[in-house]
VOBA-1610 file (N, C-alpha, C; in pm, whole numbers, padded with zeros to 5 digits, always signed):
BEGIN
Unk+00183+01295+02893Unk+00305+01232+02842Unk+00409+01340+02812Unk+00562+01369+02863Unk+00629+01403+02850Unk+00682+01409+02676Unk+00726+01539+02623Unk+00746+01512+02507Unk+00899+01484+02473Unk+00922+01363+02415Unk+01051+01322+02405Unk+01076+01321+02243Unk+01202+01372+02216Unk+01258+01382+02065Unk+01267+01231+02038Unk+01215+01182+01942Unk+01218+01071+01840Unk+01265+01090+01741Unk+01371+01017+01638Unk+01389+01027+01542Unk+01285+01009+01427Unk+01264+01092+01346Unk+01144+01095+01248Unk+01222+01123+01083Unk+01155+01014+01025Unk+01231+00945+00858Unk+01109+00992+00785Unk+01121+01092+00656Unk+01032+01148+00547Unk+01122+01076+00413Unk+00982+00947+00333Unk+01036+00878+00228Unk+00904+00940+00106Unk+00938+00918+00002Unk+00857+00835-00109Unk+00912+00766-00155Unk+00817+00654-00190Unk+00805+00492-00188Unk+00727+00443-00290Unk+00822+00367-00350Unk+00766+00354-00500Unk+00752+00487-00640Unk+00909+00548-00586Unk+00975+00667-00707Unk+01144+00640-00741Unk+01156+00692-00831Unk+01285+00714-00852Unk+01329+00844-00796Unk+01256+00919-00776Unk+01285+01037-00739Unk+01208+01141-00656Unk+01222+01170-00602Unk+01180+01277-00446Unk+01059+01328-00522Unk+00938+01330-00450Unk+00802+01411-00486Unk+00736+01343-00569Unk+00760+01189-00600Unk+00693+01139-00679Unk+00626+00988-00600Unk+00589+00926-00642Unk+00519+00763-00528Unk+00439+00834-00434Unk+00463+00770-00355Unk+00361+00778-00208Unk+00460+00823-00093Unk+00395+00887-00002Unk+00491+00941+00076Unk+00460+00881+00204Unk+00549+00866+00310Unk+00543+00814+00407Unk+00634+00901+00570Unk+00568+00869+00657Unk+00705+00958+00812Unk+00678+00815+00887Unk+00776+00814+00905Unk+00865+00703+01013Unk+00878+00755+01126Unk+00848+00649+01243Unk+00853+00713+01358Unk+00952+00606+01402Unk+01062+00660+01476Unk+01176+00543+01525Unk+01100+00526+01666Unk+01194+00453+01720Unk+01186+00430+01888Unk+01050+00453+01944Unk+00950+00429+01850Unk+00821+00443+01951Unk+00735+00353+02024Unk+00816+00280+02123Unk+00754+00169+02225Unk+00706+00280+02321Unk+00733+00325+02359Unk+00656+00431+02491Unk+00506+00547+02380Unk+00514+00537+02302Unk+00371+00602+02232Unk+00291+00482+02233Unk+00127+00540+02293Unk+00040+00483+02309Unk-00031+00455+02147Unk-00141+00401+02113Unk-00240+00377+02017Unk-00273+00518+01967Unk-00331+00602+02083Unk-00396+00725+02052Unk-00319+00840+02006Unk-00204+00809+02052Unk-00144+00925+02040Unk-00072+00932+01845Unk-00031+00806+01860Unk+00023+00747+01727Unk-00100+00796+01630Unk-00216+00752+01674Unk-00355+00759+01552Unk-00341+00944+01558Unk-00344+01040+01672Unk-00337+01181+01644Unk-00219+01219+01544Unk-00090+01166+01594Unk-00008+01204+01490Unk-00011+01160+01347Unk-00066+01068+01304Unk-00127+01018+01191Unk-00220+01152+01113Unk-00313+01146+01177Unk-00388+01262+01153Unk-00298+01404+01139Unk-00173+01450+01234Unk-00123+01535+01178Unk-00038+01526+01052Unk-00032+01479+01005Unk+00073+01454+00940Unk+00003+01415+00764Unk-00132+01364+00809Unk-00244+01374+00677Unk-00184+01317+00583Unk-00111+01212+00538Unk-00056+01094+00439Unk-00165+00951+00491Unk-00118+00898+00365Unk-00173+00777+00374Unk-00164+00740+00431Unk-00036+00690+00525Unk+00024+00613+00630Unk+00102+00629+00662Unk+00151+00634+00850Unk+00232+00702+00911Unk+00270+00541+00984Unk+00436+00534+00973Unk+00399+00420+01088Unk+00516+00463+01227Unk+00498+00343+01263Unk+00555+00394+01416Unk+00687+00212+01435Unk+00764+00246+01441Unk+00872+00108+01454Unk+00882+00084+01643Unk+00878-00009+01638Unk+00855-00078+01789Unk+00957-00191+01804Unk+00966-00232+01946Unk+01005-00326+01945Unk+00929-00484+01908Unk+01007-00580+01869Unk+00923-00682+01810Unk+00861-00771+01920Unk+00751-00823+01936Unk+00659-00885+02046Unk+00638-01066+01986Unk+00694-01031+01888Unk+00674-01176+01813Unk+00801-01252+01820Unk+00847-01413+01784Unk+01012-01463+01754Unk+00999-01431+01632Unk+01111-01425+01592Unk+01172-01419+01478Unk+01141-01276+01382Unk+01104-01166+01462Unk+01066-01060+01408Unk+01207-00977+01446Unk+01240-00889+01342Unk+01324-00742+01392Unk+01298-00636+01417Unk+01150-00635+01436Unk+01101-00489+01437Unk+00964-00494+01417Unk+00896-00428+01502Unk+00740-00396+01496Unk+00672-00296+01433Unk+00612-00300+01310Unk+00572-00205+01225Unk+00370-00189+01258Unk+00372-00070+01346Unk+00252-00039+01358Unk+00205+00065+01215Unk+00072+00075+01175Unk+00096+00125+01011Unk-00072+00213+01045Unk-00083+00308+01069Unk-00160+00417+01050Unk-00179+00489+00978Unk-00360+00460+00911Unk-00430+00611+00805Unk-00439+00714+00912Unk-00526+00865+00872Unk-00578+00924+00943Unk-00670+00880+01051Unk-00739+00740+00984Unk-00866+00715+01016Unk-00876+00592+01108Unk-00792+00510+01064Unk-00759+00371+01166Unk-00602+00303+01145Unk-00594+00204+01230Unk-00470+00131+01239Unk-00450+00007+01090Unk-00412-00039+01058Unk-00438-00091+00949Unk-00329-00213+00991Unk-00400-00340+00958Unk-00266-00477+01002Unk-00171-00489+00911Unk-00132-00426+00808Unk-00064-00412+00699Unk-00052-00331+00580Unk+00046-00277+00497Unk+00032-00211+00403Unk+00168-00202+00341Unk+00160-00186+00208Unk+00267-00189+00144Unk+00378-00122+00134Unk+00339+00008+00078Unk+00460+00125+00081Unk+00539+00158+00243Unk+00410+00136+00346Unk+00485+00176+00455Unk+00570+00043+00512Unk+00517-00089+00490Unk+00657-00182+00486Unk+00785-00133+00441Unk+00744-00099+00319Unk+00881-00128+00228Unk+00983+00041+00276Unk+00868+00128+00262Unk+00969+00211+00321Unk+01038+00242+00481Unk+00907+00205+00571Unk+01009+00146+00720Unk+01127+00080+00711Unk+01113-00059+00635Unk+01275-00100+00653Unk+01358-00027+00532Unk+01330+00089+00425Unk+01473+00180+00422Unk+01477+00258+00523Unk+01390+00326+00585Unk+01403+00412+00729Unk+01514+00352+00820Unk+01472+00198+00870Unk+01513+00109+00960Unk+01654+00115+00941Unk+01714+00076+00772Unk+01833+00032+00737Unk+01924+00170+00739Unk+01822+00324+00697Unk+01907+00449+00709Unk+01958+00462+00838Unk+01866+00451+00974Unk+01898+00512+01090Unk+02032+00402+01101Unk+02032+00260+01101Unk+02163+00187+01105Unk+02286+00209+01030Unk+02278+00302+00943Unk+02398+00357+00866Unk+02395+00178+00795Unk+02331+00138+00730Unk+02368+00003+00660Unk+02281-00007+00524Unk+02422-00017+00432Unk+02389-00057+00269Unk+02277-00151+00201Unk+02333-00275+00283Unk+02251-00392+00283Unk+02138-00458+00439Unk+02046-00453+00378Unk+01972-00551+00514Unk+01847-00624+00465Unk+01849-00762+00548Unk+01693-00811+00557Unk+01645-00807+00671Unk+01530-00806+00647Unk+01444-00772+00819Unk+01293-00865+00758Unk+01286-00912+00930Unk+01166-00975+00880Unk+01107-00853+01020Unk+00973-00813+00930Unk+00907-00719+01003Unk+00765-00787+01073Unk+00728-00760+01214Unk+00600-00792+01252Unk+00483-00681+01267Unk+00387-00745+01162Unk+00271-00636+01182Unk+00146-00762+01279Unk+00025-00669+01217Unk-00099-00743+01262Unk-00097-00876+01163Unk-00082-00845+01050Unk-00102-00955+00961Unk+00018-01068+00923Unk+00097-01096+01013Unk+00224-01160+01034Unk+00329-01126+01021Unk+00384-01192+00997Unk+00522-01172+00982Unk+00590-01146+00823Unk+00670-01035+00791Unk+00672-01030+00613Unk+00813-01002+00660Unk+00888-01119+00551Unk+01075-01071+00520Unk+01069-00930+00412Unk+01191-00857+00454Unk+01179-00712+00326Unk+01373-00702+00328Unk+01364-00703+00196Unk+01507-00666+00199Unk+01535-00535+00142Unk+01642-00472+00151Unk+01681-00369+00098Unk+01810-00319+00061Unk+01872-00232-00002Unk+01964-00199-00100Unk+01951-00061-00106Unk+02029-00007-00012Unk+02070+00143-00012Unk+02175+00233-00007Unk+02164+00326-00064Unk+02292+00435-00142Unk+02258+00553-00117Unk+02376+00619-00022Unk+02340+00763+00010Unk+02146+00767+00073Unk+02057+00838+00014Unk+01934+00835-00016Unk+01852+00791-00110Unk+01898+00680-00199Unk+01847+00613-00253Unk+01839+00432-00218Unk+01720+00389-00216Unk+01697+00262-00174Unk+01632+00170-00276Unk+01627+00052-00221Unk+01506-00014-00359Unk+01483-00147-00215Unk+01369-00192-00210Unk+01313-00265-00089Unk+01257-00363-00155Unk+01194-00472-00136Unk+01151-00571-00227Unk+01057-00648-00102Unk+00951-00711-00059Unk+00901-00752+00024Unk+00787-00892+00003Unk+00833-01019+00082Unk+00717-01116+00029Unk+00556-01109+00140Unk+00516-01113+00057Unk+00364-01047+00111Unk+00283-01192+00148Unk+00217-01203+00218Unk+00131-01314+00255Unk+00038-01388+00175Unk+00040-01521+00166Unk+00028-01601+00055Unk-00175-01533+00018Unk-00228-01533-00106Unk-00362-01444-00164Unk-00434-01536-00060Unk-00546-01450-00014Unk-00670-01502+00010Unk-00789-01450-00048Unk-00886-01554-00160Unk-00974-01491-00267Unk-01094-01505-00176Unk-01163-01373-00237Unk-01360-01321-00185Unk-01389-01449-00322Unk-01478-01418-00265Unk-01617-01488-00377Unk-01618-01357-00511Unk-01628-01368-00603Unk-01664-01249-00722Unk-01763-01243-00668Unk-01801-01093-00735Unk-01909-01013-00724Unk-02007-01048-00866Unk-02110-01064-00825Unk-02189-01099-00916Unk-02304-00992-00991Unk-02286-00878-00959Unk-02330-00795-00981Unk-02225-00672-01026Unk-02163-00611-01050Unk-02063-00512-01011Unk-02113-00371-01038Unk-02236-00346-01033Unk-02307-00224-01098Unk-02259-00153-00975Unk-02301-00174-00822Unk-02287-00090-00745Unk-02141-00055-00725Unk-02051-00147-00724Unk-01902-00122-00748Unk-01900-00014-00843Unk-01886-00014-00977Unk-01865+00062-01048Unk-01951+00180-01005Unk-02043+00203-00975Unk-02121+00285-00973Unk-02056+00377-00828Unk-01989+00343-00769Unk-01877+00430-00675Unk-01812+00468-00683Unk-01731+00431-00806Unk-01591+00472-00889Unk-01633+00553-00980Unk-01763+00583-01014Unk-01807+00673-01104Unk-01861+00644-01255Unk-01854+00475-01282Unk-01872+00426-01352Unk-02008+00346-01412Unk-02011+00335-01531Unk-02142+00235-01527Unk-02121+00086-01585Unk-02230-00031-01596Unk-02207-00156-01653Unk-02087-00148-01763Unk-02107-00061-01863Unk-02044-00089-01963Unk-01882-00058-01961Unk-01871-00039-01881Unk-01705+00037-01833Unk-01632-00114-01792Unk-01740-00206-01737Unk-01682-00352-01703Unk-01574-00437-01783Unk-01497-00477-01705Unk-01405-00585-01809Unk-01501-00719-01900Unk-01484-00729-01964Unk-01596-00808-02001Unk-01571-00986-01988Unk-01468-00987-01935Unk-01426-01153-01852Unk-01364-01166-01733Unk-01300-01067-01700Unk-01256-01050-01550Unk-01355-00998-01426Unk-01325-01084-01303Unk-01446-01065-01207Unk-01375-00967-01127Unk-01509-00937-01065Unk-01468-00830-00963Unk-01479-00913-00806Unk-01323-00902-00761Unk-01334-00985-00656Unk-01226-00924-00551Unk-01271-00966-00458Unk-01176-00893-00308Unk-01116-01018-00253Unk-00929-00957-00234Unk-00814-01021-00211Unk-00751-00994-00130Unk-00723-01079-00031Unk-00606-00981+00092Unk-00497-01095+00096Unk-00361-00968+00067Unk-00199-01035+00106Unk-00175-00972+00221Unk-00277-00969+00301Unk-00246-00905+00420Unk-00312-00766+00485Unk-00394-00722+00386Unk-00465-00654+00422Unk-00601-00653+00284Unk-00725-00626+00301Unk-00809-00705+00242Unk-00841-00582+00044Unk-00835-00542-00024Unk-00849-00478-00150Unk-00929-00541-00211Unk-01058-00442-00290Unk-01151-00484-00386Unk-01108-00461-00556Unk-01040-00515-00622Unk-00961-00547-00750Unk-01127-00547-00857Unk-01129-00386-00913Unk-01245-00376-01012Unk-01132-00348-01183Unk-01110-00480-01225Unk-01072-00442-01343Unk-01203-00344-01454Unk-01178-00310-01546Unk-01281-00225-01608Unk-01198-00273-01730Unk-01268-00200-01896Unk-01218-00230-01984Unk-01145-00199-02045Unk-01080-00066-02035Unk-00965+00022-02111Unk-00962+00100-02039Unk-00827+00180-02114Unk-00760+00317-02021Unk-00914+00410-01963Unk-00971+00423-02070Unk-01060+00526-02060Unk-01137+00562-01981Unk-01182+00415-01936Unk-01288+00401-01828Unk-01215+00421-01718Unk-01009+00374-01677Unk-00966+00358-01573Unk-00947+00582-01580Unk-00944+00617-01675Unk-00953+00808-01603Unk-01046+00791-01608Unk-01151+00742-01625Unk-01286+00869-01554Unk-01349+00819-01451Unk-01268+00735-01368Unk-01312+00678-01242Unk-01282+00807-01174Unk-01399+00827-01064Unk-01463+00913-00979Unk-01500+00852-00828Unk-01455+00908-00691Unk-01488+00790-00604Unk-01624+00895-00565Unk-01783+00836-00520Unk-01866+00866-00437Unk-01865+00849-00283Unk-01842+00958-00188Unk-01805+00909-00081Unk-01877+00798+00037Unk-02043+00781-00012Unk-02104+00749-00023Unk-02128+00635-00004Unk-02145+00595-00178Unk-02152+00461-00226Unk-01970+00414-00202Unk-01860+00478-00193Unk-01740+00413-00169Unk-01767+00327-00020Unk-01808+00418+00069Unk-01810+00299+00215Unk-01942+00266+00230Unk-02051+00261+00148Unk-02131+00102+00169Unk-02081+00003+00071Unk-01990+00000-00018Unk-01924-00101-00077Unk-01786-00118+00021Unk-01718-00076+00020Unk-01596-00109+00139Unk-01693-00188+00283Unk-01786-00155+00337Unk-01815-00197+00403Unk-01881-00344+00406Unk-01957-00346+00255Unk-01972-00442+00270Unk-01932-00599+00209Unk-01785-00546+00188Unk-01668-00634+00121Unk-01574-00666+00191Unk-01584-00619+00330Unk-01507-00576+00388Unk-01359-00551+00366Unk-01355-00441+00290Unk-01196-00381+00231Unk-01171-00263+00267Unk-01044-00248+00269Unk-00998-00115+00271Unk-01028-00030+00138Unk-00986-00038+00006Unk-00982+00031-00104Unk-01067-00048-00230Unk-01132+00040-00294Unk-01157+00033-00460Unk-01036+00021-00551Unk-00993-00070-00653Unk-00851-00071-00708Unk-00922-00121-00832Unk-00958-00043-00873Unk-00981-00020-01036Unk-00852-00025-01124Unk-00825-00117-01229Unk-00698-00161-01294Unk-00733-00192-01447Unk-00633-00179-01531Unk-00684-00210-01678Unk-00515-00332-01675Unk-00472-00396-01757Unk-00443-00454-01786Unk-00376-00490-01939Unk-00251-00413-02000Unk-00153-00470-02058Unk-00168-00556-02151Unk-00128-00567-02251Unk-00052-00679-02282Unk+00098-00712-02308Unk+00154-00650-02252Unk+00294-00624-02229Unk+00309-00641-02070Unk+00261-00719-02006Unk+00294-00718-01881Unk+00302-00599-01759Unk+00208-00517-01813Unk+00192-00381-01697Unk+00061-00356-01712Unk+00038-00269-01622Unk-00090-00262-01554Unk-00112-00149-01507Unk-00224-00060-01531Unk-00291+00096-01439Unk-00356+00107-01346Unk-00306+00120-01263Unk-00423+00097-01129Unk-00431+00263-01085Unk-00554+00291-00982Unk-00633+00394-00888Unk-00687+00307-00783Unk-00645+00376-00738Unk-00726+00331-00559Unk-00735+00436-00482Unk-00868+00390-00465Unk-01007+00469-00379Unk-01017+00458-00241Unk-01018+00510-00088Unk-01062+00506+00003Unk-01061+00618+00062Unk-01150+00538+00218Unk-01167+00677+00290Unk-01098+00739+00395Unk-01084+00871+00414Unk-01042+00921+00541Unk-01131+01026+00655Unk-01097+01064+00685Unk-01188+01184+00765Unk-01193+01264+00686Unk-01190+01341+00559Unk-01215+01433+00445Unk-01292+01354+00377Unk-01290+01264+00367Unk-01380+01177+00221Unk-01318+01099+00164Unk-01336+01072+00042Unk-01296+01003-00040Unk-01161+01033-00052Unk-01078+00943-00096Unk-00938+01027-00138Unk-00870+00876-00213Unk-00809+00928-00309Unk-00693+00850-00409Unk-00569+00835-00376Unk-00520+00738-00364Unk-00353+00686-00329Unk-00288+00684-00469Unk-00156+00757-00414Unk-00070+00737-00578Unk+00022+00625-00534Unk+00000+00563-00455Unk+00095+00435-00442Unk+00034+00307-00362Unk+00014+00148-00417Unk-00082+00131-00264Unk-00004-00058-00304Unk+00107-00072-00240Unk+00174-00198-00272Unk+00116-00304-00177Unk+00017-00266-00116Unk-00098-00400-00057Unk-00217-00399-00136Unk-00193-00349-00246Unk-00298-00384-00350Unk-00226-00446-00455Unk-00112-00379-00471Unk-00072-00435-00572Unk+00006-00636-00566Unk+00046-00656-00445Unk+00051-00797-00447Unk-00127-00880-00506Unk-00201-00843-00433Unk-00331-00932-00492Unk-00374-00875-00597Unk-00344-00789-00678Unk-00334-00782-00834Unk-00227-00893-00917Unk-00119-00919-00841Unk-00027-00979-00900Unk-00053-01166-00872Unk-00124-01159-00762Unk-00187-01313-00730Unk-00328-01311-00831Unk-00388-01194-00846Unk-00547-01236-00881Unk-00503-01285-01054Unk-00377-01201-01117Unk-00370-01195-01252Unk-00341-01358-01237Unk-00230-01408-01173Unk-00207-01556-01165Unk-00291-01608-01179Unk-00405-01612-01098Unk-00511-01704-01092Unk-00566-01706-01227Unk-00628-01604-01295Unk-00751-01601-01361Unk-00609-01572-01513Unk-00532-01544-01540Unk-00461-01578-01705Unk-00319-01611-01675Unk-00281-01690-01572Unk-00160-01754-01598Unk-00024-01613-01512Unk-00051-01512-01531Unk+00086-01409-01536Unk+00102-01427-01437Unk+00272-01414-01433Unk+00382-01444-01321Unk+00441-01349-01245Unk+00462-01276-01356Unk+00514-01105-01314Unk+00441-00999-01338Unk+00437-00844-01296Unk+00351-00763-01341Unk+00425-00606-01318Unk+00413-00490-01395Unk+00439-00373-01400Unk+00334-00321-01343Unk+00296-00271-01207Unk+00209-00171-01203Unk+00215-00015-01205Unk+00167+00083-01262Unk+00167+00196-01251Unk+00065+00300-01181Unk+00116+00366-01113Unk-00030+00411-01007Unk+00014+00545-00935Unk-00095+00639-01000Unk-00008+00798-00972Unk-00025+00894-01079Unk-00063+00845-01162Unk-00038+00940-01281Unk-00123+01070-01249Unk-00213+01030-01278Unk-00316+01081-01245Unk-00325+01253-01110Unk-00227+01194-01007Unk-00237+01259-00911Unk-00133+01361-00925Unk+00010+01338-01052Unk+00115+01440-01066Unk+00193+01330-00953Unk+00184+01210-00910Unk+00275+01198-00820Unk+00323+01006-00903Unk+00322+01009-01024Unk+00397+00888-01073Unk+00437+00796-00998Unk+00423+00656-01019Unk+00442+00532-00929Unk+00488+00415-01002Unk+00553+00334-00915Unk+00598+00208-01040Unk+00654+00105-00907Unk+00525-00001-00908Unk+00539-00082-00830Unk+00557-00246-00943Unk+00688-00336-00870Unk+00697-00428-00952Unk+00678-00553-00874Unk+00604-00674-00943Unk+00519-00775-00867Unk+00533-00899-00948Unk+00557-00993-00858Unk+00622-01168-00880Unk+00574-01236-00781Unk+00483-01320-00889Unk+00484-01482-00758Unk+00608-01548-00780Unk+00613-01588-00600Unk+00748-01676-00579Unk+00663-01728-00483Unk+00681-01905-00507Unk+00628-01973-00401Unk+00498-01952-00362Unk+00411-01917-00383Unk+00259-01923-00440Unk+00256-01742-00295Unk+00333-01687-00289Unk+00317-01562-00253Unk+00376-01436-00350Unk+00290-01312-00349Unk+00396-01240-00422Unk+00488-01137-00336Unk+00596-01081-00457Unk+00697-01040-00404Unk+00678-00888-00467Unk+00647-00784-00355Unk+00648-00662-00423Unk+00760-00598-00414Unk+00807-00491-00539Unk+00942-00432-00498Unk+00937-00309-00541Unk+01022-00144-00477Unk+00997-00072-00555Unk+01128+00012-00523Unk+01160+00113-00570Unk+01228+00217-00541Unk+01183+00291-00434Unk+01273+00357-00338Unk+01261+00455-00263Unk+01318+00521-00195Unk+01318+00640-00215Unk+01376+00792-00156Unk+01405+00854-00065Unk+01477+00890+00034Unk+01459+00916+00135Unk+01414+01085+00134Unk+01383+01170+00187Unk+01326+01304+00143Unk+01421+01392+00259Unk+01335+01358+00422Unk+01412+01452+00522Unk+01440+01334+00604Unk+01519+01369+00687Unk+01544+01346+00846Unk+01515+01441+00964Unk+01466+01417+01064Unk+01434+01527+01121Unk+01411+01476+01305Unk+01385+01564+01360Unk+01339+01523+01547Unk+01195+01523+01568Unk+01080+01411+01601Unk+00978+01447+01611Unk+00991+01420+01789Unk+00897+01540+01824Unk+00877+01578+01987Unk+00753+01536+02048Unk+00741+01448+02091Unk+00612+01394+02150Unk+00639+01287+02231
//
């Protein structure tokens, strides 16, 4: 394959400010990059998720958001939604836009609101689909580094996908949510056999916010996301279900030096994630 200059977009997503959230590279114009090549550059580039903007194959889509770990293709994910369409809306030189984006996991509207290099994206995520609770959660916890007693003592441990599938392990206080530890191990025979992407260990507020960590794997091991807004919609559906809450503050990052602040609303029995985000570089990627 001939190497052709692509425009390439460097965000964090879900910050107020540069070096903080989750970070993301945008790949413009990449209908002529294959699967493989996209999954290598993924791997170079060693973030959570790299995506690649396409043309849309679906009606009523504006744009095809392919969304790559190191490790596999993923039918959806949060931060790299929300920050593709500020990418999308930067390369258009435009303030305001909605885009309805097509991944694997349908179709999601995302709007956005951008200034100079600052954005804020807001996105409705695909209506919850609930696992069965876990009726045991020893081995769960016991991946995160935890034991029985670290458990929430009324909240279940249950796996939710708004589009991509998360195992939601509330625990009982801050305390237990730092000394979660992932085993690389015991993390993917539980991912595997929940079938989820991440561990999302969360404590729970009473002020309407929330601490989350999330756990998964890559080709190094285990590794922690300081930002993961396809977890955080089925945190914001699971809280609905099981005590009523409508809205939710999540915070997710601390931990890593890289601060996060993802904000979450059911509307219409889906939620609506929204966050701040940054643009960092612009640049030519050659491939």
């Amino acid at each position: 394959m001939a190497a052709t200059g692509r425009r390439l977009t460097w965000l964090d997503v879900f910050a107020g400010r540069v070096l903080e959230g989750n970070q993301l590279a945008v790949v413009h114009d990449a209908d002529e990059l294959d699967g493989a090549t996209m999954q290598r550059f993924a791997r170079e580039t060693n973030l959570s998720e790299t995506t690649f903007v396409q043309a849309p194959t679906a009606a009523g889509a504006d744009y095809r958001n392919r969304i790559f770990t190191p490790l596999r293709e993923l039918p959806f994910a949060g931060h790299p939604s929300l920050g593709t369409a500020v990418a999308v809306a930067h390369a258009e030189g435009r303030a305001q836009a909605g885009y309805v984006q097509q991944t694997e996991a349908g179709l999601q509207p995302v709007d956005v609101e951008l200034a100079g290099r600052q954005g804020r994206a807001s996105m409705l995520q695909e209506p919850a689909e609930f696992g069965a609770s876990v009726e045991d959660p020893s081995d769960v916890l016991a991946a995160i580094g935890l034991g029985a007693g670290d458990a929430h003592p009324e909240l279940p441990v249950q796996a939710i996908s708004c589009g991509v599938r998360h195992l939601l392990v509330p625990v009982r206080d801050a305390g237990a949510l730092g000394r979660t530890t992932p085993d690389i191990n015991r993390l993917r025979t539980v991912t595997e056999a929940t079938g989820t992407v991440t561990l999302y260990p969360f404590v729970v507020g009473e002020d309407g916010t929330a601490r989350a960590r999330a756990y998964f794997e890559d080709p190094a091991g285990a590794r922690e996301d300081p930002a993961t807004g396809s977890a955080a919609g089925p945190l914001c559906a699971y809280l609905h279900r099981h005590l009523g809450t409508e809205r939710i503050v999540v915070s997710q990052g601390v931990e890593l030096g890289r601060p996060s602040r993802m904000d979450a609303a059911m509307e219409g029995g889906r939620p609506r994630v929204s966050g701040d985000v940054v643009i960092v570089a612009d640049g030519t990627l050659h491939l």
